[in-house]
C-alpha positions in Angstrom: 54.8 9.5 128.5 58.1 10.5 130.2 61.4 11.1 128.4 63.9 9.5 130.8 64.1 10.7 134.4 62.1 13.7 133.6 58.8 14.6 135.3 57.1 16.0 132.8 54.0 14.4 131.8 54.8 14.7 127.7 57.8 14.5 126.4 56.2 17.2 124.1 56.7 19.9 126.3 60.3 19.1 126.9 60.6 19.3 123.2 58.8 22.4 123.0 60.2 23.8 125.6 64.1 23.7 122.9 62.2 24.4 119.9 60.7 27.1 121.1 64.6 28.7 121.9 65.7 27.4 118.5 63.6 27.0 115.1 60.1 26.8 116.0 59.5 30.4 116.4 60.4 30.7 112.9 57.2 28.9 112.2 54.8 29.9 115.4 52.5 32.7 115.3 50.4 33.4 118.2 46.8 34.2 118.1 46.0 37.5 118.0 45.3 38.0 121.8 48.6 36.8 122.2 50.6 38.7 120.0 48.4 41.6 121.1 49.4 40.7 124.8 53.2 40.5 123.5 53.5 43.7 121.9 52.1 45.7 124.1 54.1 44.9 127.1 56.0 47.9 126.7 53.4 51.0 125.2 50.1 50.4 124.3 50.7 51.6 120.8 47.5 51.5 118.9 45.8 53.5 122.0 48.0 56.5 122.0 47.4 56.4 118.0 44.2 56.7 118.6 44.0 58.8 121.2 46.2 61.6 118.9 43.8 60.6 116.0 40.6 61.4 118.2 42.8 64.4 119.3 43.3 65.8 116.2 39.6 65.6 115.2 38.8 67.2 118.3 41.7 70.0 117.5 39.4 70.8 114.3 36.7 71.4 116.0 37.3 72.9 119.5 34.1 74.5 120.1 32.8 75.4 123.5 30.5 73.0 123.5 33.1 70.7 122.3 35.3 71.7 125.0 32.5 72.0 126.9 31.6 68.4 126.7 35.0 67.0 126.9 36.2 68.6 130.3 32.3 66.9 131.6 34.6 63.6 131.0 37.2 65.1 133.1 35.5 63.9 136.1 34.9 59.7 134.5 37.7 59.8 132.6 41.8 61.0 132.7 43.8 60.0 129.9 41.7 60.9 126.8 39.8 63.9 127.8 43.3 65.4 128.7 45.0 64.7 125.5 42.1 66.1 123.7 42.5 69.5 125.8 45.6 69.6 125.7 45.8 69.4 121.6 42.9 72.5 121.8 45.9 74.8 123.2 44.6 77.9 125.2 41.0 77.7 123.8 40.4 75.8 127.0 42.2 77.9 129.8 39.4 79.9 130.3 37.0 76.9 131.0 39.4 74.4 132.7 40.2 77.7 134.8 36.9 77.9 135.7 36.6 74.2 136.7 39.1 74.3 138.9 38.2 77.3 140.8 34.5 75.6 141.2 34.8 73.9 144.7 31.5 72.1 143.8 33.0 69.8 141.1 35.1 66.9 142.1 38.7 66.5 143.3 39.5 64.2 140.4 38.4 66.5 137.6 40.0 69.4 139.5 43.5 67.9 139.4 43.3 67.0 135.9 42.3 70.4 135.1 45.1 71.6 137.2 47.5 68.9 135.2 46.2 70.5 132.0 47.1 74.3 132.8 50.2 73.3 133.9 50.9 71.6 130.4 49.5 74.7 128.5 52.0 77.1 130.5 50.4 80.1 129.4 50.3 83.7 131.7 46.4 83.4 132.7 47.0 79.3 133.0 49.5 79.6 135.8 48.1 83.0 137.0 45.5 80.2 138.1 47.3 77.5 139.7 49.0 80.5 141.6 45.8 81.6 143.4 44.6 78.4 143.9 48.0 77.8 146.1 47.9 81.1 147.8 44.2 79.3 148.8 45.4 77.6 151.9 42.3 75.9 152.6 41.6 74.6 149.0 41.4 70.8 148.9 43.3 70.4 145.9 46.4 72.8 147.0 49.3 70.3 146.6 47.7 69.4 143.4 48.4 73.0 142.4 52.0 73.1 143.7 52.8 70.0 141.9 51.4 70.9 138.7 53.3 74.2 138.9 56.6 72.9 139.8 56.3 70.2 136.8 54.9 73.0 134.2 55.5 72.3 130.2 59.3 73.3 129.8 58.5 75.0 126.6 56.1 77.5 128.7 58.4 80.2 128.5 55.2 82.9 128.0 54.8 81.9 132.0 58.1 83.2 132.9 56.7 86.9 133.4 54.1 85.7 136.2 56.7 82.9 137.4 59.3 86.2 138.4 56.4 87.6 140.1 55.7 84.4 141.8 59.4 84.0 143.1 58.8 87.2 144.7 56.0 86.0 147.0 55.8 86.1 150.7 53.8 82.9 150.6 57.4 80.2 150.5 55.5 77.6 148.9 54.3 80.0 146.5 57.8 81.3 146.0 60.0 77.6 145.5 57.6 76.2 143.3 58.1 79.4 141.1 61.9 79.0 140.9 61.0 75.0 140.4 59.5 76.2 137.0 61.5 78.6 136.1 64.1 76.4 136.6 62.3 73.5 134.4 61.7 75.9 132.0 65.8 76.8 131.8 67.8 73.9 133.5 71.0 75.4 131.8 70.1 78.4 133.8 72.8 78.4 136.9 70.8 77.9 140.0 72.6 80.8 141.7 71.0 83.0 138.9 67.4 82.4 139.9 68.3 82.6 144.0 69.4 85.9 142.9 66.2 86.9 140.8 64.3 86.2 143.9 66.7 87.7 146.5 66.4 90.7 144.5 62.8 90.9 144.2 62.2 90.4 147.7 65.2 93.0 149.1 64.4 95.3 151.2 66.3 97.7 149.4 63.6 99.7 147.6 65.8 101.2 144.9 66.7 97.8 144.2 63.1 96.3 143.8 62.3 98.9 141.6 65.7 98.4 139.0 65.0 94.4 138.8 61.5 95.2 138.3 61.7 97.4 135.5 64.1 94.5 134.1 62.1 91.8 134.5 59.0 93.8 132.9 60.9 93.8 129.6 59.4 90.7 129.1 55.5 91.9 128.9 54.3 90.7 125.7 52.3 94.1 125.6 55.2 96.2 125.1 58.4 96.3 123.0 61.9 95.1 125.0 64.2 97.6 125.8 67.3 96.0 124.8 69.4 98.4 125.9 67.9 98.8 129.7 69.3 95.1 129.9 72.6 95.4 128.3 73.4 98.1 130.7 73.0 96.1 133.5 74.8 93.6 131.7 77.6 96.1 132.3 76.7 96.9 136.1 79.2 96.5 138.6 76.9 94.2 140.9 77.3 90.8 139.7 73.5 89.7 140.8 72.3 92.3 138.2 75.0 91.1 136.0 72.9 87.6 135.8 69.8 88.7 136.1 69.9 90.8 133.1 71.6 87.9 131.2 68.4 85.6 132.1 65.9 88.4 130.3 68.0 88.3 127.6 67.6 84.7 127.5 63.6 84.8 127.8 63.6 87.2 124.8 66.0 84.6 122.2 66.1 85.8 119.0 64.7 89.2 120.1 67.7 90.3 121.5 69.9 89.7 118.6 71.3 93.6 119.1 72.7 92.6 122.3 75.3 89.5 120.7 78.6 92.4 121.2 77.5 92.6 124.8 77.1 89.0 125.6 80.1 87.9 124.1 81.8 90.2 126.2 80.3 88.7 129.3 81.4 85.2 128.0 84.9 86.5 130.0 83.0 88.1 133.2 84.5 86.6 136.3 81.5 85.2 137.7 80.9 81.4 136.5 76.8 82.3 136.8 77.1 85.4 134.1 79.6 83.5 131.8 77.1 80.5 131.7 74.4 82.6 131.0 75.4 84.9 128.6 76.5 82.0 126.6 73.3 80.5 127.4 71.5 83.6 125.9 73.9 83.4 123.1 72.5 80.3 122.1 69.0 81.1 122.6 69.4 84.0 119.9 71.5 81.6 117.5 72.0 83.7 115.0 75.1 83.1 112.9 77.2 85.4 114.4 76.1 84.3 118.0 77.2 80.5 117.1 80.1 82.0 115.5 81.1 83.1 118.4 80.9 80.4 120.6 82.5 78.3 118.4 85.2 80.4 118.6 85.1 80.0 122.5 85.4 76.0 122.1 88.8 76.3 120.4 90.6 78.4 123.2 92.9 76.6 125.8 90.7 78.2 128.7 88.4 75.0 130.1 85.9 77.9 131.7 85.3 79.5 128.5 85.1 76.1 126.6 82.6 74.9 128.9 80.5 78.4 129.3 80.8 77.9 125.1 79.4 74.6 124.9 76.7 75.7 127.3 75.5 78.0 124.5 75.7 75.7 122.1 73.5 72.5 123.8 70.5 75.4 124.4 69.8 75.7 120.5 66.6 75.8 119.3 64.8 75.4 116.3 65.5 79.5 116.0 69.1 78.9 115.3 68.6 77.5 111.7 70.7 80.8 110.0 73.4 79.0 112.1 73.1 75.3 110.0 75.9 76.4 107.5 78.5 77.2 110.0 77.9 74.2 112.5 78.2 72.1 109.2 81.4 73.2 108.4 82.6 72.9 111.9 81.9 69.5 111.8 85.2 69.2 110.1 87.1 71.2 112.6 90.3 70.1 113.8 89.1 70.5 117.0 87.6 67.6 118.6 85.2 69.8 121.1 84.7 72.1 118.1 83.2 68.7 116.0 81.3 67.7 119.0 79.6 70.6 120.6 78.8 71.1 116.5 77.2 68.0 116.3 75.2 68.2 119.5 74.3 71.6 118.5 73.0 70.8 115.4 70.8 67.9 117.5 69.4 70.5 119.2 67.9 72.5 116.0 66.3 69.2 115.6 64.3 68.6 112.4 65.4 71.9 110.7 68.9 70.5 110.1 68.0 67.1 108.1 70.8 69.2 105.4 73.5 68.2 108.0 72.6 64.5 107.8 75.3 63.5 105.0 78.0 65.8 107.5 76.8 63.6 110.8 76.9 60.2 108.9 80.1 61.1 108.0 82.0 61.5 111.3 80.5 58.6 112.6 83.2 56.9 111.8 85.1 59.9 113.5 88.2 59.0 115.6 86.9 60.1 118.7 84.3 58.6 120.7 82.6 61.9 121.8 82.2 62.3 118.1 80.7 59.6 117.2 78.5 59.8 120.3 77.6 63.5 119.6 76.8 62.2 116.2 74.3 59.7 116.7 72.4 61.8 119.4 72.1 64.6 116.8 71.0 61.7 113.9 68.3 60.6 116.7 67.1 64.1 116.8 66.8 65.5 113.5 65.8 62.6 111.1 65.1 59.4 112.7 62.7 58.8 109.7 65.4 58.8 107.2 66.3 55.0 105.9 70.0 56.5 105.8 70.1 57.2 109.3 68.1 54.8 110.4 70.9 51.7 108.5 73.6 53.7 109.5 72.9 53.7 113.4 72.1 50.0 113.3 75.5 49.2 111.7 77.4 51.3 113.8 75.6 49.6 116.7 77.6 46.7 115.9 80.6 48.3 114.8 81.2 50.1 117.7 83.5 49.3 120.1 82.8 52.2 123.2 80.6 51.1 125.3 78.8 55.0 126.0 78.8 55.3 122.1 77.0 51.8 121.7 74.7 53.4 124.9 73.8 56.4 122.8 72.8 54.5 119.8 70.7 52.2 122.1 68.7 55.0 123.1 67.9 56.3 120.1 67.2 53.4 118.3 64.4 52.9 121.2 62.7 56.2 119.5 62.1 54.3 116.6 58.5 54.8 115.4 56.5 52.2 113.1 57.4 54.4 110.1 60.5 52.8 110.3 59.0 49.2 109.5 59.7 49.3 105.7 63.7 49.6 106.1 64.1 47.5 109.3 62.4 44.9 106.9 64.8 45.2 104.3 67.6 45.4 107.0 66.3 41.8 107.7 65.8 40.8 104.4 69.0 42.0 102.5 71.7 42.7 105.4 74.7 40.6 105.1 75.0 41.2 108.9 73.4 38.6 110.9 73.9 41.3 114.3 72.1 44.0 112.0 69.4 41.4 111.2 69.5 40.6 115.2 68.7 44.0 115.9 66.5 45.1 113.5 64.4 42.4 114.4 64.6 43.5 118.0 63.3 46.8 117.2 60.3 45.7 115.1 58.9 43.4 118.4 58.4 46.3 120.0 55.9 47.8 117.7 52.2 46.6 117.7 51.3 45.2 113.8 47.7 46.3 113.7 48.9 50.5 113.3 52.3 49.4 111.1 52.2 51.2 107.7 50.9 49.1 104.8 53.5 47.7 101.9 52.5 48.2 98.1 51.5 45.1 96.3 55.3 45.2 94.6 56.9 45.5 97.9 54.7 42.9 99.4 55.8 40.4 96.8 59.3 40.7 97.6 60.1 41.9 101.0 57.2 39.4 103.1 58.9 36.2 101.5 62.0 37.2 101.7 61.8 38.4 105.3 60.4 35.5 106.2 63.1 33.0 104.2 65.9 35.5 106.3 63.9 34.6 109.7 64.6 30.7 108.4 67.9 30.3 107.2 69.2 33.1 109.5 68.0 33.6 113.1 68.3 29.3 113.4 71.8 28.5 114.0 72.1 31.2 116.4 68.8 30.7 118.8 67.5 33.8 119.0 63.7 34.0 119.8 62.5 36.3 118.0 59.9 38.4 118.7 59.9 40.3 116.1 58.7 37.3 113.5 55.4 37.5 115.9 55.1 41.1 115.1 56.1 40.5 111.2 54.3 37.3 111.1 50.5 39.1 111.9 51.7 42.6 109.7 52.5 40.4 106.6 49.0 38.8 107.1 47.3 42.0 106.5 49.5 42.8 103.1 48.9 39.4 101.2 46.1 40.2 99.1 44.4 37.8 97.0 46.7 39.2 94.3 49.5 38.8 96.0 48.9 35.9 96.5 48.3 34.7 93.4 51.4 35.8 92.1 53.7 34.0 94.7 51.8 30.7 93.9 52.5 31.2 90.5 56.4 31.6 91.0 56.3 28.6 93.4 54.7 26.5 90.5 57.1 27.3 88.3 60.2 25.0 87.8 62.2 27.7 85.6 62.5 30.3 88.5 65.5 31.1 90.6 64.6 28.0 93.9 65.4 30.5 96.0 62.8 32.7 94.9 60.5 29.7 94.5 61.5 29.3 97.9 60.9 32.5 99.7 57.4 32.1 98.0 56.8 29.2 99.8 57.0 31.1 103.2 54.6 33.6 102.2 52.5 31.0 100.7 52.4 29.6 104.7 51.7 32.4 106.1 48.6 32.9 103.9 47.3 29.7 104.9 47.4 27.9 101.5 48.4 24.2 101.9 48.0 22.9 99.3 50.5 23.8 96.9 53.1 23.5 99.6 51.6 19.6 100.3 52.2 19.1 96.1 56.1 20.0 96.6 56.7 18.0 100.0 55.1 15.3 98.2 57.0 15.4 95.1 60.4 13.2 95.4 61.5 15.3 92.2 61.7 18.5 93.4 64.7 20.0 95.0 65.4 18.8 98.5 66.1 22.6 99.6 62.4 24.0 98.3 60.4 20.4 100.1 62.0 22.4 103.5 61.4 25.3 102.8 57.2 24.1 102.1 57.8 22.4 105.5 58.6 25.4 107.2 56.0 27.6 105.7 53.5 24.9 106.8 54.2 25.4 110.0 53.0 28.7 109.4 49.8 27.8 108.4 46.8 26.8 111.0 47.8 23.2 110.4 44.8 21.1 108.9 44.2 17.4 108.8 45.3 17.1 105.7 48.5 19.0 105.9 49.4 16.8 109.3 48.4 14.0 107.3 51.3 14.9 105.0 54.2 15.3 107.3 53.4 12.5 109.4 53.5 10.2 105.8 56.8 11.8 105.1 58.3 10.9 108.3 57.3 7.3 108.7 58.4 6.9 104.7 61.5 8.3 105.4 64.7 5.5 105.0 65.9 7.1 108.7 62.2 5.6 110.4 62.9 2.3 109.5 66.4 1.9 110.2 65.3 3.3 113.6 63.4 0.2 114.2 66.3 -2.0 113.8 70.1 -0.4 114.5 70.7 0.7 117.4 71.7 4.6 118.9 75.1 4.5 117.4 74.6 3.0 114.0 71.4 5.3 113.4 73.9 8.6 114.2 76.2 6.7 111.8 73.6 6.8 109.4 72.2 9.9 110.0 75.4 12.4 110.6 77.7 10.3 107.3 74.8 8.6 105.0 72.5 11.4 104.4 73.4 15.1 103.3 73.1 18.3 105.2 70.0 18.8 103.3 68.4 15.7 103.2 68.6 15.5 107.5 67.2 19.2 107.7 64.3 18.0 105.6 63.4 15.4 108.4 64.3 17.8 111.1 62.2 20.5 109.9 59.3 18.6 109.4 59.8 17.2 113.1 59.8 20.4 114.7 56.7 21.5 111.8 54.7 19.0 113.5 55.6 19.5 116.6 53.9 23.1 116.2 50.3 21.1 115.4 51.1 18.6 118.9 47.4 19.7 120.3 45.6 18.0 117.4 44.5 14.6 118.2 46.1 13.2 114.7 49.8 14.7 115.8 49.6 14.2 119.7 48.7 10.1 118.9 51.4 9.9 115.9 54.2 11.2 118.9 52.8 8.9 121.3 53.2 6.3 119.1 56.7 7.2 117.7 58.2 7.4 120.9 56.9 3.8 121.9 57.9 2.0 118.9 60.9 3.7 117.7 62.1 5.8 120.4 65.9 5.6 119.1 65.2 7.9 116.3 63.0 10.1 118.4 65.9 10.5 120.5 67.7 11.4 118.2 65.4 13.7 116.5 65.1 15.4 120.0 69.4 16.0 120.5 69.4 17.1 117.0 67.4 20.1 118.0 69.0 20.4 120.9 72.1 20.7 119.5 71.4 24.5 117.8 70.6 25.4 121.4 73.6 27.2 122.5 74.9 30.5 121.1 73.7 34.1 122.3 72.6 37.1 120.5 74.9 40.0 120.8 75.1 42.6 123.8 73.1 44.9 121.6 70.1 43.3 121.9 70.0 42.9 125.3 70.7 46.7 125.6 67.8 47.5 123.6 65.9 45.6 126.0 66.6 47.3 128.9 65.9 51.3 130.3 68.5 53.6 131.8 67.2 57.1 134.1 70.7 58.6 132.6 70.5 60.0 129.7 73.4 58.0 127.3 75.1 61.1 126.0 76.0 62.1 129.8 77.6 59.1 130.3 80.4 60.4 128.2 82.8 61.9 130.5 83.3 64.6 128.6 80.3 65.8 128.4 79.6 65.2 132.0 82.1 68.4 132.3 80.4 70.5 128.8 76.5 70.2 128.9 74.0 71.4 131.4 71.7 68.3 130.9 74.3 66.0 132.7 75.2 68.4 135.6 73.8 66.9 138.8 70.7 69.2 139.6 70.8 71.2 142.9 68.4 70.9 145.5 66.0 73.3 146.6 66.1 74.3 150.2 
């Protein structure tokens, strides 16, 4: 069976091939290898979940011989034996130490091990690795070096024994140490750490012995003397200058007494000591510290501003007494001031949800940097929150600057499964057919089988009514969606017998809302109940809108004999078959574009393209063969009519959510290219 001077040996699949762009995947839903193979494209979902669960269990009960036990899988298996170890902390150093100094065990296990330590950062961890590199005939040597050089950034308890490492007269030893340290502090200027370890290796005695006694202010087995540093802080020599501003940094909120003494270096001449100093401002953030630097942003000097806003991207979690002020400077006059603030706050992270109604608020800000600051900041402290989560979406497709649009793309990629809930409502109740667009972008990327269940009252009105949005919305517009797979197989698991006894119920009765009735139908489908869908198809009386909608949610369902039965009845019934047989092309448009309504010719369109869905059973593959022999003008025209909802594109958006970018979006704005340490090109090590 050909369809003109095509090749294909069905005319089927060229049918297929448009419905599957257009309506049809409003009513396919794969099996689940399929859907499994779909979703998990991207991140294998449901095994990190259960890799973290079996982690956690693990976490309870790190034992030797638990830990014992799991490093023996080291040398079989990688992924989950290391996540395990790594959620037991430094309960493991000492026996994944011990492993990897044991030449006797094998290279695979070894470098896992070595990967681990890295990860736990801790002094003894890589005190380790360090030997093991100064071994230069160990076999897993580079292993070492690489696992140093890529160390957990928020190992800053290794910094004591990475100073002594910079020091070494073994150079391999001595640039992988500044690699960490400088993982560990990328805002750090690189010039700073050269001078660390041009100082530590001088041949200057007296000046061996001053850093020294600096950088062992930051033994954990003694108490800091502040003021040793803040002298040098004060020295003429502008290496010590820096230096001493990098030990402040390593002891944050420790060296709160020193915030008079920074602030003055905030003006020192040297670019390394002003970046710092704010740096270390930051890494205190106390109130006054932030106070200050926000006081930097707002001068005309463009050193200062960016030393300031240096300070302010290095927040941590330690700076929540500072919340209140970068709240209220959120409606500074000052652009940079309402920026940097945002971003700052971004940086405190989940400690700062109290600033959310401030950062929704200036999305709408005039300036793009702004609005771009804002959603980073959103992304970082509550993407959880159904506020932030609609608001992102809708600015999405609001906004109009391209990096702006490129920061909310990248967070909206962060989105977790606990999401689910709102980005069904978002499809469901959105008057916004982009919103809709993207929303159902982000919930194709999950996998359904580790998606948070619905309550029975939720269930009975979000699942039809997502699925009567997927209908009525997504098909003028030709959007595949993928997310209706992912939606399609989670619904499936929410549609308890209850359930679904209360939707047939609604669908029965003729005094509800046909919408409703309607949107029941779809769920109906997807539960795989024909037969009350079959009784309203069948029924002439019953309102041409609600037969469609039963025709789309049987196309949900696995498609029995009977149901095909039923369709292929109502299509060779229909006025339209007959006339087929005897006008010819022009007078069966005639009659079906001016003689029947809009609803009445989506009835018989629908119920083509339901059946199409069943064309592998014998009853539907012999009734096409058969139509397209003996009334192949209606057939034709079945086929442009479906063709002719196959044009329009989804918005940019969705295609950006689609894609990756090495950049991080929030350098891309040019401003901040100039401000934050993240987006400064990183130096080389010679």
């Amino acid at each position: 069976m050909k369809f003109g001077n095509e090749k294909q040996p069905s005319v089927l699949l060229a049918i297929l091939e448009i419905a599957i762009m257009t309506t049809l995947p409003i009513m396919f839903v794969p099996s689940t290898a399929q859907a499994t193979h779909t979703r998990l494209s991207e991140v294998d979902h449901a095994e990190v979940t259960i890799l973290m669960a079996s982690a956690q269990i693990n976490k309870q009960a790190c034992s030797s011989l638990k830990i014992s036990q799991t490093i023996e899988r080291l040398q079989s298996q990688i992924v989950e034996p290391t996540q395990i170890l790594l959620e037991c902390g430094t309960a493991v150093t000492v026996p994944l130490i011990q492993l990897l100094e044991d030449e006797s065990k094998n290279t695979l296990s070894r470098r896992a091990a070595a990967r681990v330590l890295s990860q736990i950062g801790s002094q003894e961890a890589i005190a380790a690795l360090i030997r093991l590199v100064q071994q230069n005939r160990s076999d897993i040597r580079d292993s070492a070096l690489r696992a140093i050089a890529d160390i957990n950034p928020q190992a800053r308890d290794a910094v004591p024994i990475l100073t002594v490492a910079v020091a070494d007269k073994n150079l391999e030893v001595s640039k992988v140490g500044m690699e960490a340290l400088r993982r560990i502090d990328p805002a750090v200027p690189n010039q700073v750490i050269s001078f660390l370890q041009e100082a530590l290796r001088s041949n200057n005695a007296q000046r061996r012995s001053t850093v020294r006694s600096l950088v062992n202010q930051l033994s954990s087995n003694s108490q800091p003397d502040i003021s040793l540093l803040t002298q040098a802080l004060e020295s003429q020599h502008e290496p010590t200058r820096a230096i001493a501003a990098y030990l402040i940094v390593q002891l944050g909120r420790r060296a709160e007494v020193a915030t008079p003494v920074l602030t003055k270096a905030l003006f020192d001449e040297s670019s390394s000591v002003r970046d710092t100093a704010a740096y270390a401002l930051g890494r205190i953030g106390s109130t006054q510290a932030i106070t200050v630097l926000i006081a930097q942003l707002k001068t005309a000097n463009e050193t200062t501003q960016a030393s300031a806003a240096i300070g302010l991207s290095s927040l941590t979690d330690g700076a929540r007494p500072a919340i209140p002020v970068l709240i209220t400077s959120l409606r500074d006059e000052n652009e940079l001031v309402r920026s940097m603030a945002a971003y700052a706050l971004g940086q405190i992270g989940k400690d700062a949800r109290r600033a959310i109604p401030g950062l929704l608020g200036i999305l709408s800000d005039r300036s793009a940097n702004v609005r771009g600051s804002a959603i980073h900041a959103l992304g970082q402290i509550a993407l959880d929150d159904p506020r932030v989560i609609r608001a992102i979406v809708r600015q999405s497709t609001l906004e109009l600057d391209l990096t702006v649009l490129n920061n909310a793309v990248e967070v909206l990629r962060q989105i977790t499964p606990a999401a689910m809930p709102t980005l069904l409502e978002i499809i469901a109740f959105d008057k916004s057919w982009q919103n809709v667009m993207i929303a159902d972008t982000l919930v194709g990327r999950f996998n359904p089988t580790i998606l948070p269940s619905l309550t029975s009252e939720a269930s009975l009105l979000l699942i039809p009514a997502v699925l009567r949005r997927y209908s009525e919305l997504l098909y003028p517009y030709n959007y595949y969606t993928k997310g209706l797979v992912t939606s399609s197989s989670y619904f499936k698991r929410q549609l308890t017998p209850q359930v679904i006894s209360q939707l047939v119920e609604i669908l029965k009765d003729g005094n509800q809302d046909i919408r409703l009735r309607g949107n029941a139908s779809m769920a109906i489908g997807l539960a795989d109940l024909e037969s009350p869908l079959i009784k309203i198809l069948e029924d002439e009386n019953q309102d041409i809108a609600l037969r469609t909608d039963a025709v789309i949610a049987l196309g949900f369902t696995s498609g029995s004999s009977v149901a095909i039965s039923s369709l292929i009845k109502f299509v060779r019934q229909h006025p339209a078959y007959h006339m087929g047989l005897r006008l010819s092309q022009e007078q069966l448009r005639e009659y079906l574009f001016s003689k029947l309504s809009n609803d009445e010719l989506n009835l018989l369109g629908f119920t083509f393209i339901t059946l199409l869905k069943f064309h592998t059973s014998n009853e539907a593959n012999l009734f096409f063969n058969q139509f397209e022999q003996e009334n192949s003008v209606l057939f034709s025209e079945l086929k442009n009519l479906i063709s002719l909802v196959n044009g329009a594109d989804g918005p940019a958006m969705v295609r950006l959510l689609q894609e990756t970018s090495p950049t991080p979006a929030i350098c891309r704005i040019t401003f901040m290219q100039r401000f934050l340490w993240r987006c400064r090109k990183p130096l080389k090590i010679s």
